[in-house]
PDB file of N, CA, C and O in Angstrom:
ATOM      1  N   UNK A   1      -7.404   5.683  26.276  1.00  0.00           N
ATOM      2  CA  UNK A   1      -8.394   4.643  26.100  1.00  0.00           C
ATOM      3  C   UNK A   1      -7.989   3.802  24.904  1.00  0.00           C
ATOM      4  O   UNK A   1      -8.214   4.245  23.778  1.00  0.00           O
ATOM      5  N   UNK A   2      -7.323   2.448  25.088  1.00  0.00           N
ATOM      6  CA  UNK A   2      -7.092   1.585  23.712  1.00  0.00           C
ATOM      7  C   UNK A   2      -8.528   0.822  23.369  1.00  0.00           C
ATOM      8  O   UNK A   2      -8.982  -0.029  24.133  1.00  0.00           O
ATOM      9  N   UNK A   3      -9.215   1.226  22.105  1.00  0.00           N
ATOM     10  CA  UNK A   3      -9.964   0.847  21.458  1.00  0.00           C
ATOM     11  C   UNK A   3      -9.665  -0.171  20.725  1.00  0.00           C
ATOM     12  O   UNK A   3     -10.580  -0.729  20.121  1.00  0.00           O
ATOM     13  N   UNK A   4      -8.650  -0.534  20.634  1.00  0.00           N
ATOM     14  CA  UNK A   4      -7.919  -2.144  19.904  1.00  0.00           C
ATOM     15  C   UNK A   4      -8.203  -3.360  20.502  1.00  0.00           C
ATOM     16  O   UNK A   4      -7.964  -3.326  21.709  1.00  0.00           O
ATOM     17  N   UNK A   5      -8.746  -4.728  19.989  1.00  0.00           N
ATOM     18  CA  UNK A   5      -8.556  -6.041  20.389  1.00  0.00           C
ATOM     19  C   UNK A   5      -7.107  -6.510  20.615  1.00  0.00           C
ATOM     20  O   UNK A   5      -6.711  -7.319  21.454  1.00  0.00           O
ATOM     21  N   UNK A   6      -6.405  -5.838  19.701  1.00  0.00           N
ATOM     22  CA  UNK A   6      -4.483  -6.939  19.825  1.00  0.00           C
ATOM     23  C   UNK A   6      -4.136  -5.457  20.762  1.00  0.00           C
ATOM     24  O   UNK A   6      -4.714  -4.494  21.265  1.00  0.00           O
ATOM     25  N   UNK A   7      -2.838  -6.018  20.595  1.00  0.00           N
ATOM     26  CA  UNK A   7      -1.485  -5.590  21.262  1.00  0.00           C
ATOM     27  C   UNK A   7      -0.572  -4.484  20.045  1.00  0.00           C
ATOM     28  O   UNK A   7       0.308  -3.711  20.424  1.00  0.00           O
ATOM     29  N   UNK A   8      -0.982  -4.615  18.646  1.00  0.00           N
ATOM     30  CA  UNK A   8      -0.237  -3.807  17.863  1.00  0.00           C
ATOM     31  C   UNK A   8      -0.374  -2.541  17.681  1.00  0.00           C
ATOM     32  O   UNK A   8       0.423  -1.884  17.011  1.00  0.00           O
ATOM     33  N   UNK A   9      -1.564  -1.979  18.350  1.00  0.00           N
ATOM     34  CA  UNK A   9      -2.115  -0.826  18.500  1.00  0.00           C
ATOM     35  C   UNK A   9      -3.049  -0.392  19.343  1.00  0.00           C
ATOM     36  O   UNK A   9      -3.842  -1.090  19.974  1.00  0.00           O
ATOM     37  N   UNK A  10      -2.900   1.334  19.350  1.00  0.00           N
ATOM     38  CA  UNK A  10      -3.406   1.648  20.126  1.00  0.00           C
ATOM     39  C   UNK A  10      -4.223   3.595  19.862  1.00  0.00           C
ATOM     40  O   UNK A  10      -3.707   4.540  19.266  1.00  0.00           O
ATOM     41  N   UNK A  11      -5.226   3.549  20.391  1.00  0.00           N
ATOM     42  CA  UNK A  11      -6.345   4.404  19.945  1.00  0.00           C
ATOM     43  C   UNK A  11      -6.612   5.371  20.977  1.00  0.00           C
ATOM     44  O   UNK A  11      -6.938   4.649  21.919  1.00  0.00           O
ATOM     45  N   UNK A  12      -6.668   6.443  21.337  1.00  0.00           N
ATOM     46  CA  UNK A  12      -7.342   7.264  22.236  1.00  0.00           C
ATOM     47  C   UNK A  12      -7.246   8.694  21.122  1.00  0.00           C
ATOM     48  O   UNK A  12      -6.601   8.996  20.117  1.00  0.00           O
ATOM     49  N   UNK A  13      -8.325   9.330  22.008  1.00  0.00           N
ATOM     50  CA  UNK A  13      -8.928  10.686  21.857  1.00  0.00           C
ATOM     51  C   UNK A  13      -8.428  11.638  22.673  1.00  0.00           C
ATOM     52  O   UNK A  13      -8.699  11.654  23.874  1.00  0.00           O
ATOM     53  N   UNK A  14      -7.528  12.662  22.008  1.00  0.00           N
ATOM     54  CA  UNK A  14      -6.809  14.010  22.571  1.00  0.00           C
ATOM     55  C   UNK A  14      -7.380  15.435  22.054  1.00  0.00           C
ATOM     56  O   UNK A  14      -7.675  15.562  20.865  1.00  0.00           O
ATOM     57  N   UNK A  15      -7.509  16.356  22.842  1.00  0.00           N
ATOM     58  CA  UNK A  15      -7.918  17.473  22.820  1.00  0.00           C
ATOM     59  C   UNK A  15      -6.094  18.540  22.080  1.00  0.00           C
ATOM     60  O   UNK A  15      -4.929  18.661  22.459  1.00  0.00           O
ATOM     61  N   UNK A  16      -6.821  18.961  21.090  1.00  0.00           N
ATOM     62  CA  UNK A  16      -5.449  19.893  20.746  1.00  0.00           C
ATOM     63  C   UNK A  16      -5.435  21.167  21.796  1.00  0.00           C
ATOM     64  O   UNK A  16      -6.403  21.788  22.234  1.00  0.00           O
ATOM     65  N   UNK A  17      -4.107  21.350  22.046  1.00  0.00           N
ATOM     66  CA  UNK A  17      -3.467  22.537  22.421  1.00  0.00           C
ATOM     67  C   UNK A  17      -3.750  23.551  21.649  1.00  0.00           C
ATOM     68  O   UNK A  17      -4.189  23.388  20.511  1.00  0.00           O
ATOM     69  N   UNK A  18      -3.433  25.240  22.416  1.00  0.00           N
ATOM     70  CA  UNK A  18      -3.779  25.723  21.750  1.00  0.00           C
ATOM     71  C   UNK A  18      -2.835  26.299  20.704  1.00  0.00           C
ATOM     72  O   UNK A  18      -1.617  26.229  20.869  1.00  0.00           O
ATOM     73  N   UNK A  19      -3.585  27.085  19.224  1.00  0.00           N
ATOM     74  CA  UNK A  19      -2.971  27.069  18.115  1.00  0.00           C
ATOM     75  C   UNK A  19      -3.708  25.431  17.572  1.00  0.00           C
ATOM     76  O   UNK A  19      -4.170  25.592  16.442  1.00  0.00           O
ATOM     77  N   UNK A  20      -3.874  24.290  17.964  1.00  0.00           N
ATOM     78  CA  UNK A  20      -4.316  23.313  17.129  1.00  0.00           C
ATOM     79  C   UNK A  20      -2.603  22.642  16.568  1.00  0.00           C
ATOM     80  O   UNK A  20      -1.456  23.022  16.799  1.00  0.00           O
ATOM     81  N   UNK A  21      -3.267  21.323  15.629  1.00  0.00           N
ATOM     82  CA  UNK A  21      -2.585  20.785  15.237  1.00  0.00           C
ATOM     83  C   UNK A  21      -2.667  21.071  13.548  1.00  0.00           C
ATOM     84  O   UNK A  21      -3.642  21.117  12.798  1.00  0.00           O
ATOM     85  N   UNK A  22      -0.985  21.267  13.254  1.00  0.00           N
ATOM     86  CA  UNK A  22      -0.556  21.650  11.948  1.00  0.00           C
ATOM     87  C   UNK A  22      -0.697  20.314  11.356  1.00  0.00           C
ATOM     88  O   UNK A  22      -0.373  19.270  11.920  1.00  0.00           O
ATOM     89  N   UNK A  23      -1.226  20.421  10.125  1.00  0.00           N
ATOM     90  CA  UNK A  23      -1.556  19.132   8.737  1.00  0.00           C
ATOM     91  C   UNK A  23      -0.702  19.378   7.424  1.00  0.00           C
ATOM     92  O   UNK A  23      -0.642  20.446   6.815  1.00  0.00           O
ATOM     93  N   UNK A  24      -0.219  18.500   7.181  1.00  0.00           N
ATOM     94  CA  UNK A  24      -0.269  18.688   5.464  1.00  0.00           C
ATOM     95  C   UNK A  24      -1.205  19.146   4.503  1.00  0.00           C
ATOM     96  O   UNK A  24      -1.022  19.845   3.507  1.00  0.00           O
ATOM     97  N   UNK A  25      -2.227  18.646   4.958  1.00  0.00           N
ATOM     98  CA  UNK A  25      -3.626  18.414   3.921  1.00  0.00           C
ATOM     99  C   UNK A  25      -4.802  19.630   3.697  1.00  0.00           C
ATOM    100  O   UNK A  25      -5.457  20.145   2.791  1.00  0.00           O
ATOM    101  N   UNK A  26      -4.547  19.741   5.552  1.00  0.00           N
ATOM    102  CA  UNK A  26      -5.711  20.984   5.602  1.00  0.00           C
ATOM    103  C   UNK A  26      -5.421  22.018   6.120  1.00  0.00           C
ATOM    104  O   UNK A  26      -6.282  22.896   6.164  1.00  0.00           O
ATOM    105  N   UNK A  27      -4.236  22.230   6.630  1.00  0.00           N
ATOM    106  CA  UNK A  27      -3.589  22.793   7.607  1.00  0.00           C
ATOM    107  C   UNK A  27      -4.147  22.846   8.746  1.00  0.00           C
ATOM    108  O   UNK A  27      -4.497  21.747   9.178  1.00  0.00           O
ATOM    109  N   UNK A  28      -4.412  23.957   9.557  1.00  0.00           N
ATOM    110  CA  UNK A  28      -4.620  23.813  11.214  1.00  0.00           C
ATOM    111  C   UNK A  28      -5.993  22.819  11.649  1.00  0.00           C
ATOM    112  O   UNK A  28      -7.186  23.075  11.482  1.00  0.00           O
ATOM    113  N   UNK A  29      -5.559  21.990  12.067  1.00  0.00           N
ATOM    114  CA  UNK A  29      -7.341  21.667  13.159  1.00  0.00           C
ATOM    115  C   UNK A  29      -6.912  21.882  14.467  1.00  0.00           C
ATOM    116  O   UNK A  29      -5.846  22.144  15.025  1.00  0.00           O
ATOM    117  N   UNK A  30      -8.754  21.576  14.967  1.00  0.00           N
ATOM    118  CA  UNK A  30      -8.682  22.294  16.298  1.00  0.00           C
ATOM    119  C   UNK A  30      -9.593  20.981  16.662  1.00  0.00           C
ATOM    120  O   UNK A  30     -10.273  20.283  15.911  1.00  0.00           O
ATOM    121  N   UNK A  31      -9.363  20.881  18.130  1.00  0.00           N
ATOM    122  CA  UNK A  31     -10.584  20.215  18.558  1.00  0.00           C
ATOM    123  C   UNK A  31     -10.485  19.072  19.428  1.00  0.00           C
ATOM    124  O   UNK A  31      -9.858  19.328  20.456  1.00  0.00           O
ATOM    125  N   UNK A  32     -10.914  17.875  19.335  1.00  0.00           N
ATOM    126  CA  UNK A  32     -11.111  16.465  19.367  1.00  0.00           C
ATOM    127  C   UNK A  32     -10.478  15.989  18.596  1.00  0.00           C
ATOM    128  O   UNK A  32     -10.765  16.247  17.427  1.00  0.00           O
ATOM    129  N   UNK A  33      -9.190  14.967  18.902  1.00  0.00           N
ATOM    130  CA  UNK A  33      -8.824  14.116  17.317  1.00  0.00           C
ATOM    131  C   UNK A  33      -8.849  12.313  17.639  1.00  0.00           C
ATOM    132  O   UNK A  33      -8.793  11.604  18.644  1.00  0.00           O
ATOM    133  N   UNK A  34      -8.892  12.235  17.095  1.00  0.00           N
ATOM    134  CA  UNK A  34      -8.514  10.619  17.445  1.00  0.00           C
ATOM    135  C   UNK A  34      -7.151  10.170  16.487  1.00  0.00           C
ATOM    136  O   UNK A  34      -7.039  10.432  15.289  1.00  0.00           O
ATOM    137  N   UNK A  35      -6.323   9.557  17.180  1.00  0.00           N
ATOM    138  CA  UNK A  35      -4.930   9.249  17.356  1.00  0.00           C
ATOM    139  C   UNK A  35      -4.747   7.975  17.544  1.00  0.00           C
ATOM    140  O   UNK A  35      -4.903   7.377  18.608  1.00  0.00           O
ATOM    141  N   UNK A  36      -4.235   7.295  15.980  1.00  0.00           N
ATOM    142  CA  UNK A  36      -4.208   6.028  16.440  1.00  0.00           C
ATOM    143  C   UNK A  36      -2.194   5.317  16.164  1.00  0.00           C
ATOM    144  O   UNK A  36      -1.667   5.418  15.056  1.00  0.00           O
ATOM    145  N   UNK A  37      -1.863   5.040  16.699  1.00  0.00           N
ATOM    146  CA  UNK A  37      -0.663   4.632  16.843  1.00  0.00           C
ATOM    147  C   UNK A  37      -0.180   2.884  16.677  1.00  0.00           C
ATOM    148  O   UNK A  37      -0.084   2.090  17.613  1.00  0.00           O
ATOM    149  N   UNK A  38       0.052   2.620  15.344  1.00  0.00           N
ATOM    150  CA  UNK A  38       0.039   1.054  14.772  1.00  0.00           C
ATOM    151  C   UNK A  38       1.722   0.629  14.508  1.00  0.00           C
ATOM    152  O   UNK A  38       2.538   1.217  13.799  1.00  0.00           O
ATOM    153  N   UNK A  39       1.874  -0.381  15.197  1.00  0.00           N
ATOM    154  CA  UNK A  39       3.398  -1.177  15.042  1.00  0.00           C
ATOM    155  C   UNK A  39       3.028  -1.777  13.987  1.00  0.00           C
ATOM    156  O   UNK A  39       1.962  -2.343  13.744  1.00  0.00           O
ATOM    157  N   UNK A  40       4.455  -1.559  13.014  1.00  0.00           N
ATOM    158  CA  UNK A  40       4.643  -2.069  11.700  1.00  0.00           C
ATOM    159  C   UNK A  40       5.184  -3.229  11.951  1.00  0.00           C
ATOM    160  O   UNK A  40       5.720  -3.681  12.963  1.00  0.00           O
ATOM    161  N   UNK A  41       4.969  -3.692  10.840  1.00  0.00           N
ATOM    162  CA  UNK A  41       5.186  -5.527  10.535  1.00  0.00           C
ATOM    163  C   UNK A  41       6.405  -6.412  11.090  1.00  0.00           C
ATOM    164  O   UNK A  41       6.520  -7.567  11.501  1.00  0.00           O
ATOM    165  N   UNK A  42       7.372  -5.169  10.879  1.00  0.00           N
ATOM    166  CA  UNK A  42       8.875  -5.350  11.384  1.00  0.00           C
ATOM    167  C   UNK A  42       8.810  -4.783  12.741  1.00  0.00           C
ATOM    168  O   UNK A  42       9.953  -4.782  13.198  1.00  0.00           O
ATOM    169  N   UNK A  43       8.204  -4.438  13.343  1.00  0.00           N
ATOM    170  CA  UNK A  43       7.991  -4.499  14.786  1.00  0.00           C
ATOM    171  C   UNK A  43       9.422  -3.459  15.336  1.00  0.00           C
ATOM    172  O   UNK A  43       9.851  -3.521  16.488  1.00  0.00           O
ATOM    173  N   UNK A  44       9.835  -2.812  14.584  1.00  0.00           N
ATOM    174  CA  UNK A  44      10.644  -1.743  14.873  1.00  0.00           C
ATOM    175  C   UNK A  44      10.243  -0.374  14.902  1.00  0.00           C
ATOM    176  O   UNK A  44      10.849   0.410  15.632  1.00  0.00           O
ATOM    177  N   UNK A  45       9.447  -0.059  14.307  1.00  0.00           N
ATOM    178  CA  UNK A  45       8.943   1.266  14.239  1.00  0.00           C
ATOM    179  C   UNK A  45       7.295   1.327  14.257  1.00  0.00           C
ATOM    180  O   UNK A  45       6.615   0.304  14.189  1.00  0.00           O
ATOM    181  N   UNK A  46       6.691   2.757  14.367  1.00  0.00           N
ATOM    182  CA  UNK A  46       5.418   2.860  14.282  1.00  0.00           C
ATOM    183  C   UNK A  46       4.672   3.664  13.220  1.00  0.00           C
ATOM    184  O   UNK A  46       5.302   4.223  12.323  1.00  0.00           O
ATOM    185  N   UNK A  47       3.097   3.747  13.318  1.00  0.00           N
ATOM    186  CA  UNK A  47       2.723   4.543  11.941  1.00  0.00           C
ATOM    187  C   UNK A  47       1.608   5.174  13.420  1.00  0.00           C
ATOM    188  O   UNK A  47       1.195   4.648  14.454  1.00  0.00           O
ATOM    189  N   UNK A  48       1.474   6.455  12.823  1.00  0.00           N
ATOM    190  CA  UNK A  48       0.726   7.457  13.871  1.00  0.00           C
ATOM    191  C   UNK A  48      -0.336   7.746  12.461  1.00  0.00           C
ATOM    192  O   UNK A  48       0.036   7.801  11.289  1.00  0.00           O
ATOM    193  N   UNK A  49      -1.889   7.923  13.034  1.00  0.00           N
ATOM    194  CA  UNK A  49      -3.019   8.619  12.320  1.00  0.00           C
ATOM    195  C   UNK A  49      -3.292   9.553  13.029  1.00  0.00           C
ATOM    196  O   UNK A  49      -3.243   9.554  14.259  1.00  0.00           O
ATOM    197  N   UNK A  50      -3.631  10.510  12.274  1.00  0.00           N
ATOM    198  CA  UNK A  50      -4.770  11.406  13.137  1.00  0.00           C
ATOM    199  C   UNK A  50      -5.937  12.138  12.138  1.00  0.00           C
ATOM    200  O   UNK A  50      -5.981  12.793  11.097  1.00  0.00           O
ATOM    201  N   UNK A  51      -7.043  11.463  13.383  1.00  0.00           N
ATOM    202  CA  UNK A  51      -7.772  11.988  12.904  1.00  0.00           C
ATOM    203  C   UNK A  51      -9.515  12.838  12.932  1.00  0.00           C
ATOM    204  O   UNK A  51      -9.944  13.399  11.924  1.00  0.00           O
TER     205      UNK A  51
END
């Protein structure tokens, strides 16, 4: 589901596998995440959130 007005990004909601997803911050979550995936300025690469 893209929740975005433009074209530079894009938004949907994924269910983790199990074990969850490993963090830096907090270590494991579980659950519902929202995942947002943004083209950088230079239009070569991307920046991934989750959250």
């Amino acid at each position: 589901m893209n929740t975005s007005p433009d074209t530079d990004s894009y938004t949907s909601t994924v269910t983790t596998g199990p074990g969850g997803a490993m963090t830096d911050h907090v270590g494991v979550i579980t659950g519902d995440l929202t995942v947002r995936t943004t083209l950088t300025d230079d239009q070569r690469s991307t920046r991934v959130a989750v959250q």
